[in-house]
C-alpha positions in Angstrom: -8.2 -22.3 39.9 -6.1 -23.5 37.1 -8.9 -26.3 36.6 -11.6 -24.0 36.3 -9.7 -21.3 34.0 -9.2 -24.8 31.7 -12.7 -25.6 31.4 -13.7 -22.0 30.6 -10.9 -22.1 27.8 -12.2 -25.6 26.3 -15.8 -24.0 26.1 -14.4 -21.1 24.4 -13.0 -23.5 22.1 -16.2 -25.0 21.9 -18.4 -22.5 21.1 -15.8 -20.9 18.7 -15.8 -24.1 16.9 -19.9 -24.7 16.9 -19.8 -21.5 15.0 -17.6 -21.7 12.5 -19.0 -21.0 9.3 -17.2 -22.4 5.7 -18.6 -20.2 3.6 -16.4 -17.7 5.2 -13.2 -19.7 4.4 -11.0 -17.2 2.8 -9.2 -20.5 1.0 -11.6 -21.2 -1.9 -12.4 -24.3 -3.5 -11.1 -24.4 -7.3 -13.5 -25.9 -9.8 -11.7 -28.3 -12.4 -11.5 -26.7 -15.7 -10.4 -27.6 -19.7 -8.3 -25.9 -21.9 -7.4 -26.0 -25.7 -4.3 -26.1 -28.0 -4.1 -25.1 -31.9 -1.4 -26.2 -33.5 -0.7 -25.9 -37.2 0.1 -29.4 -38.9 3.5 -29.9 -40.7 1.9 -29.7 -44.2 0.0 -26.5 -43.2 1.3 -23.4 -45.1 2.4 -20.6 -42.4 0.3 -17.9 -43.8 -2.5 -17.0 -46.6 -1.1 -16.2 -50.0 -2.0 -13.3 -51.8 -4.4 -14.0 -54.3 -4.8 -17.7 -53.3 -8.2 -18.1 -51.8 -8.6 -21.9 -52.3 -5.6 -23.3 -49.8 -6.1 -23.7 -46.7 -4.6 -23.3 -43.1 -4.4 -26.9 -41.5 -4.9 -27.0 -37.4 -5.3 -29.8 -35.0 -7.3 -28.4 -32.3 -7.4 -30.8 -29.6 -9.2 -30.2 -25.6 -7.7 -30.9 -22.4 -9.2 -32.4 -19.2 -5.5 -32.6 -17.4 -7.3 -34.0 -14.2 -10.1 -36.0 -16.5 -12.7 -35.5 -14.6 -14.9 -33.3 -17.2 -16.0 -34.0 -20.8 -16.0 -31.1 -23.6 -19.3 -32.0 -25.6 -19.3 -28.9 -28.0 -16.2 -26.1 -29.6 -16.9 -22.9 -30.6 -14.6 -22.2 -33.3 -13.9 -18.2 -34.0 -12.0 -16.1 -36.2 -10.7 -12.5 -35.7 -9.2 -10.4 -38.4 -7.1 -7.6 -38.6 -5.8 -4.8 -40.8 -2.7 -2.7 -40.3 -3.2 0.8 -42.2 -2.0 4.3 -42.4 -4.4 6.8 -41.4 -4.5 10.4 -42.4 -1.4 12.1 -41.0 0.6 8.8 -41.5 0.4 6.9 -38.6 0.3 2.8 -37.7 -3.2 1.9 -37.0 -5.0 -1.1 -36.5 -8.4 -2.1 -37.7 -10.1 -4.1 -35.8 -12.7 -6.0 -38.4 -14.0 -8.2 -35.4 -14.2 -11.7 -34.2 -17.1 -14.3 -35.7 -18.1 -17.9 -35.2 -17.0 -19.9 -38.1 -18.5 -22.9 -36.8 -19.5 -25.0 -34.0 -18.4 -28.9 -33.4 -21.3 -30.9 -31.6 -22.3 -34.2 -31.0 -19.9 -37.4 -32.5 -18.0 -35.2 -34.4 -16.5 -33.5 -31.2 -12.9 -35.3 -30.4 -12.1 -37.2 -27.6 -9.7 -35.7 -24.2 -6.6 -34.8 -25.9 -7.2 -36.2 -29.6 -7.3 -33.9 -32.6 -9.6 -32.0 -34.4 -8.4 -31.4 -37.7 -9.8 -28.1 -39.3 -9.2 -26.4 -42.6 -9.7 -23.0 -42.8 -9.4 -21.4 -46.3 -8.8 -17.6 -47.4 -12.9 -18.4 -49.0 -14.1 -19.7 -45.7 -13.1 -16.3 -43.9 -14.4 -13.8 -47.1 -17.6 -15.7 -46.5 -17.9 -15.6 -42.9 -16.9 -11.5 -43.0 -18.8 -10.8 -46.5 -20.5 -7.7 -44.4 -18.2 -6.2 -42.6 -17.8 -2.7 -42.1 -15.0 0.1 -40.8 -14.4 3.6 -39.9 -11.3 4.4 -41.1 -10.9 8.2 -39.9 -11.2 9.5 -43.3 -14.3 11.1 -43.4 -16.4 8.7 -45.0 -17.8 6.7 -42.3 -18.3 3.1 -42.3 -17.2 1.5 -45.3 -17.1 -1.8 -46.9 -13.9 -3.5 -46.2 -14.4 -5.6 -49.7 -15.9 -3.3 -51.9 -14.4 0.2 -50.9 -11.3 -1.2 -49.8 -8.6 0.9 -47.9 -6.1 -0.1 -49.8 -6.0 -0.4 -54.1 -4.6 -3.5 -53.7 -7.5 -5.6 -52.1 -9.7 -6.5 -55.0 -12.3 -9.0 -56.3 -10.0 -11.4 -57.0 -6.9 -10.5 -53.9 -9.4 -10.6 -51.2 -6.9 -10.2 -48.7 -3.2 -8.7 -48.8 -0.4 -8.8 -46.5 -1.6 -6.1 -43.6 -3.9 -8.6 -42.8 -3.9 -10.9 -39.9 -6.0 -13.9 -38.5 -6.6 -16.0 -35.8 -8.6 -19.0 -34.5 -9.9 -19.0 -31.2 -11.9 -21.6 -29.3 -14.9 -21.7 -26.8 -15.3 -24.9 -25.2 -18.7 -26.5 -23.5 -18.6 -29.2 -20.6 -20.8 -31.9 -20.1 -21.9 -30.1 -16.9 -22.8 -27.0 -19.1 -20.2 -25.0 -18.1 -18.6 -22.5 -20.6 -15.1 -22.0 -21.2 -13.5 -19.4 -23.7 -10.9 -17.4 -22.0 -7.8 -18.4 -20.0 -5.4 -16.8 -17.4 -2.3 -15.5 -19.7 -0.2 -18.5 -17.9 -2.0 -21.2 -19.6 -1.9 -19.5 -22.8 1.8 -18.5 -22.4 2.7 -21.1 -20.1 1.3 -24.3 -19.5 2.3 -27.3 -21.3 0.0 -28.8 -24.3 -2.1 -25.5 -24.0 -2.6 -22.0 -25.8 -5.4 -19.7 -26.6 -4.8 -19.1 -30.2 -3.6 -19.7 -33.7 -2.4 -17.0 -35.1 -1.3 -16.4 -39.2 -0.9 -13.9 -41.7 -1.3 -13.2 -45.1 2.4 -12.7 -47.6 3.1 -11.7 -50.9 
């Protein structure tokens, strides 16, 4: 009896085993991935000057293959600006002017795993890349032009941008296999060793 209740149980086992399907493996199989880091170089200003639209930011932007086993063979490069303001009954706002490509690195010029990328980024190269853009600032008058109906008195022909602005450079990254890569869990922007998400600057006085 107990030989015959083992057999049924080893062809339970059997059968249970024949059918097993991985697809339904609730443990999945992680893809390798890249990341980025921006850093600012040691003779890079911290922020935009008022006024000055000729220096630039300097940034080594390097790519990471931690496990080495895929190749970035093009970087998105894009900039988002920002403007703090007051709006009609006197409150902290935030206009959000956008994000836009400022350029894209292809071909020999991309780095290799883990060397730099050196990029200068100037107040001009922004003004151009954002010559259009538009905002609704509550008032009443609709969409304006940021540059020539300004918010504020103070941003000008000459003082294209003024200290309630922001910026910051953020990074898209294409693999040899195709894949894309342009956002991160918050633990390797926050977290991870020899990666972030973003360069972030301002504008002073």
């Amino acid at each position: 009896m107990k030989f015959t209740l083992y057999i049924a149980l080893m062809a339970i086992l059997v059968v249970f085993s024949a059918c097993e399907d991985a697809s339904l493996n609730p443990i999945k199989t992680y893809e390798t991935a890249v990341h980025g880091q921006g850093l600012l170089t040691a003779d890079s200003p911290k922020g935009f000057k008022e006024g000055d639209l000729t220096t630039p930011m300097k940034i080594n932007l390097a790519w990471r293959s931690i496990d080495g086993l895929n190749t970035v063979t093009k970087m998105d490069l894009f900039i988002t600006w920002n403007e703090a303001y007051l709006d009609n009954d006197k409150n902290p706002r935030v206009a959000a002017l956008g994000t836009r490509k400022l350029k894209t690195v292809e071909g020999g010029t991309v780095p290799a795993n883990n060397a730099n990328l050196l990029l200068n980024i100037s107040p001009t190269d922004i003004a151009t890349l954002f010559s259009d853009v538009q905002f609704d600032y509550g008032d009443g008058k609709g969409k304006v032009s940021v540059f020539s109906a300004p918010k504020k008195p103070n941003r000008t022909a000459t003082t294209k941008f003024i200290s309630d602005d922001s910026f910051s450079l953020s990074w898209g990254l294409t693999t040899a296999d195709g894949r894309y890569f342009d956002s991160w869990s918050p633990a390797v922007c926050a977290e991870l060793v020899g990666a972030n998400c973003s360069v972030a600057w301002k504008v002073t006085k």
